[in-house]
VMD Tcl script that draws the C-alpha trace (Angstrom):
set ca {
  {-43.52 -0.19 -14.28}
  {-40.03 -1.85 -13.90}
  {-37.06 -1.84 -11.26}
  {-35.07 0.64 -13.97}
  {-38.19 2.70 -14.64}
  {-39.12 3.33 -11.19}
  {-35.61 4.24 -10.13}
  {-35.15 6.43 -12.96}
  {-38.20 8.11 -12.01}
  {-37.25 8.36 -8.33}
  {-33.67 9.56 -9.65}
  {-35.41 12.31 -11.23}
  {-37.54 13.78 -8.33}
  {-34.13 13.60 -6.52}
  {-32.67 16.61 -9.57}
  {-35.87 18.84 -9.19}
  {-35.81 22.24 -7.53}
  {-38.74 21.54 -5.36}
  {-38.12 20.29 -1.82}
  {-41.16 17.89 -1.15}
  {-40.63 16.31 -4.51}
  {-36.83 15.33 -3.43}
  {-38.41 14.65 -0.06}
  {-41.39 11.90 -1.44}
  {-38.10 10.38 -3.66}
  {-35.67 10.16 -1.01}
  {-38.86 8.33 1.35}
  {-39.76 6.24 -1.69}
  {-35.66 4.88 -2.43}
  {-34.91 4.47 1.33}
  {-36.69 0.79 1.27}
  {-35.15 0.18 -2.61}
  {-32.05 0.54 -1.26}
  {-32.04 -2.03 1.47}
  {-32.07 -4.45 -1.40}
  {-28.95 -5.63 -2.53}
  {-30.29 -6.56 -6.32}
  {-31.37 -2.42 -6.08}
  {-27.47 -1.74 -6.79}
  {-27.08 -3.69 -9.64}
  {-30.56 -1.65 -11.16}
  {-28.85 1.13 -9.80}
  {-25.57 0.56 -11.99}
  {-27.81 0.05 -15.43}
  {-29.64 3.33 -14.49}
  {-25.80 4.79 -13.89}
  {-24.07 3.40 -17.37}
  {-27.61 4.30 -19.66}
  {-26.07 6.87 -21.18}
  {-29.54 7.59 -22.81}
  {-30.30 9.05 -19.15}
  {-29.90 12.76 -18.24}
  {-26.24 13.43 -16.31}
  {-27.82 14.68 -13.70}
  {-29.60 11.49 -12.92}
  {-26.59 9.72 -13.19}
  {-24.62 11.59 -11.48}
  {-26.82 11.54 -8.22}
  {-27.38 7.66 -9.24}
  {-23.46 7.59 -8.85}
  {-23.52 9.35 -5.40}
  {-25.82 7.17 -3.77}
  {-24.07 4.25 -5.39}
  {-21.07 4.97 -3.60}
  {-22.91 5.36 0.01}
  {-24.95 2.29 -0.58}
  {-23.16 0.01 -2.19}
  {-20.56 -0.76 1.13}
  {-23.05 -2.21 2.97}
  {-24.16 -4.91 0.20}
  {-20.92 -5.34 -0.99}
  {-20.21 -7.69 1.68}
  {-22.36 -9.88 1.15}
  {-21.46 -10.83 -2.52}
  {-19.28 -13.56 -3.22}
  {-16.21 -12.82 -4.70}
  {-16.77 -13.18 -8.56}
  {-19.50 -10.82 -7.91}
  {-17.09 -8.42 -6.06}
  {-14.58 -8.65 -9.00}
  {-17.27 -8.37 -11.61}
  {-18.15 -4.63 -9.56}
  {-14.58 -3.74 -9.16}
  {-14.70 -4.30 -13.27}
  {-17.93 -2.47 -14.23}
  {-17.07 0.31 -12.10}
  {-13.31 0.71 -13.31}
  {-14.16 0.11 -17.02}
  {-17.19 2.41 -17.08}
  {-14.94 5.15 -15.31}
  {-12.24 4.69 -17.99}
  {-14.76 5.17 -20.88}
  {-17.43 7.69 -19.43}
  {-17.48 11.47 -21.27}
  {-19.47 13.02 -18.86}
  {-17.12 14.89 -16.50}
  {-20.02 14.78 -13.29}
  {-20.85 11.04 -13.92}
  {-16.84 10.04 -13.70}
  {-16.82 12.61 -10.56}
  {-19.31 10.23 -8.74}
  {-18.32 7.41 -10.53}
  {-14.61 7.90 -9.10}
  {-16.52 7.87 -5.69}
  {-17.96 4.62 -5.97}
  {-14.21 3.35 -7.46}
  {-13.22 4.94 -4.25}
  {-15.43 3.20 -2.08}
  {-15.15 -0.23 -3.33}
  {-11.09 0.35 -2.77}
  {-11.72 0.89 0.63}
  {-14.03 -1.87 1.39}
  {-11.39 -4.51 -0.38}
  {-8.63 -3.12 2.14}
  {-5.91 -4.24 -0.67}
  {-4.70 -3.73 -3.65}
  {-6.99 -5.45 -6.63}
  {-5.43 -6.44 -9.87}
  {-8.35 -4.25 -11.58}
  {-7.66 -1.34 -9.73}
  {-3.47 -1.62 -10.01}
  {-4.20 -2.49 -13.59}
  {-6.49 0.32 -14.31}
  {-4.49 2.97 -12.31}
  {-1.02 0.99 -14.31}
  {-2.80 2.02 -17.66}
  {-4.14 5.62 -16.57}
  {-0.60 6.33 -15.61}
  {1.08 5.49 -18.56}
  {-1.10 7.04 -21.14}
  {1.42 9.76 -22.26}
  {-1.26 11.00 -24.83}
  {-4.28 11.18 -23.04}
  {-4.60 13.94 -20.45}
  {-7.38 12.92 -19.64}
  {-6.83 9.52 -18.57}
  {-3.99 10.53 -16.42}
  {-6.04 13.09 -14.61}
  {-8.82 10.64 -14.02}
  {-5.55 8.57 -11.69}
  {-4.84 11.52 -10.19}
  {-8.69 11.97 -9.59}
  {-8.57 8.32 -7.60}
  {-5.47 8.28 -6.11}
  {-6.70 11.53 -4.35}
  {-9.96 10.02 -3.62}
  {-8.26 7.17 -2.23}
  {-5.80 8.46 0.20}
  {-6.98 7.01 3.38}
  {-7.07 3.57 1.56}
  {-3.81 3.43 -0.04}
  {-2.12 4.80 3.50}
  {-3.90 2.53 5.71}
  {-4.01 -0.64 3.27}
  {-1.71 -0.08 0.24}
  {1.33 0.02 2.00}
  {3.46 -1.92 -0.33}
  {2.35 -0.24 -3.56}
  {3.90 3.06 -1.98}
  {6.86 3.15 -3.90}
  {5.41 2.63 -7.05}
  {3.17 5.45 -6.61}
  {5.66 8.03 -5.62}
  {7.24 6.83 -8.31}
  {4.58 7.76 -10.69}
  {4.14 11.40 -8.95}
  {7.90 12.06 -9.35}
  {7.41 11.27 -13.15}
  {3.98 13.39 -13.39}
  {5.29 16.43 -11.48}
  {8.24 16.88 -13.46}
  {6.63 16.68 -17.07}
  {6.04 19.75 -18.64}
  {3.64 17.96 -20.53}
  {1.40 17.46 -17.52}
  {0.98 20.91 -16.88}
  {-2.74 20.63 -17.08}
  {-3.12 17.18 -15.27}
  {-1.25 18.69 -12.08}
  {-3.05 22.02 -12.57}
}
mol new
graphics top color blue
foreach p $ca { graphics top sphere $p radius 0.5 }
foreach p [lrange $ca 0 end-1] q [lrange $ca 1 end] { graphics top cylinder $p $q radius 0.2 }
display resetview
């Protein structure tokens, strides 16, 4: 059986309602995950859309917690090629709980960087200024929030901008179900 297969599988036991199953996955990922090449496996497993949400979505949580700790130890193509995926994917997924955890991970990568990335300025530039797609816009709200610790302690100078935005968001009647 392969990386993706077993992982899938392991995914699985994790979404059953049956506490010694999700116990026996959780034992059997714990040493996976200690492998740095495990998060790239990981991410396939996360944008298959041919896999069942749920599995994606908890593929997506422990992304976010595990990832960190690798992340480090990538060079920095690697680290841009994450930042990337992870934004792009985001952008494009239709599954509201995969972008939820998927957000998360966006989140967490943010953090780790402790500044401002052209992907993430340029994909939270473009989510802003779709006029037309609600959805889009709500999914930079969804980050922003997710990243307030980040963009207080390491953002600083991209402070402005953002207000800016909020002003313009929170005073378009058009936004009424972004902001609500």
């Amino acid at each position: 059986m392969s990386d993706f297969a077993q992982l899938v599988q392991m995914l699985t036991a994790l979404t059953q309602p049956d506490t010694n199953t999700i116990r026996q996955a959780e034992a059997a990922l714990k040493p996976v995950l200690k492998n740095p090449a495990a998060m790239m496996t990981l991410w396939q497993v996360i944008a298959d859309i041919s896999q069942p949400i749920a599995v994606r979505h908890v593929g997506a949580i422990i992304l976010r917690k595990r990832l960190t700790p690798h992340y480090s130890s990538f060079d920095p193509a690697t680290k841009l090629e994450w930042q990337k995926n992870v934004l792009n994917t985001l952008a494009t997924e239709q599954q509201r709980p995969v972008r939820s955890g998927l957000v998360g991970v966006a989140a967490s990568l943010a953090a780790v960087e402790q500044t401002a990335t052209e992907p993430f300025l340029q994909f939270l530039t473009a989510a802003a200024n779709e006029t037309q797609n609600t959805a889009a816009r709500e999914l930079c709200f969804l980050l922003l929030l997710e990243m307030t610790d980040t963009i207080g302690l390491h953002w600083k100078e991209h402070i402005p901008s953002l207000l800016q935005f909020f002003t313009h968001v929170l005073n378009n009647p058009q936004e009424q179900t972004v902001v609500h």
